[in-house]
C-alpha angles and dihedrals in degrees: 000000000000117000127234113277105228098200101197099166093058121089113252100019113257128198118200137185132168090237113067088197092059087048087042091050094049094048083063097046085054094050099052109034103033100022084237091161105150097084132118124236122271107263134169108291095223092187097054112005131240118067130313133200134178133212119207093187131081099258124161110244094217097080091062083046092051094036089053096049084053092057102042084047082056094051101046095053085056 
């Protein structure tokens, strides 16, 4: 199972995964856990496939990488 892209170097950050339901999953997480609200939709990524978001807030990266650990550790006990 592929991981979240964290694109920093992009303005604003986007976040991308091949599964709109994954990027869907870790706005949410976002949302919910860290208030992080100023963020676009997911959407078709036309340049590289799969799905793309963007954040327009400071949020540390590190919460998506750990959330996304979380979840490949999930998927691998199933």
């Amino acid at each position: 199972m592929p991981k979240v892209l964290i694109d920093l170097d992009h303005r604003p950050v986007s976040i991308r995964h091949p599964n709109q339901f994954v990027l869907d999953s870790c706005l949410f997480y976002l949302r919910n856990q860290h208030h992080v609200r100023k963020r676009s939709i997911s959407m078709p990524d036309r340049h590289q496939g799969g799905f793309i978001a963007f954040i327009y807030q400071a949020f540390d990266p590190r919460w998506i990488i750990t959330w996304d650990e979380k979840r490949l550790s999930l998927k691998e006990e199933e």
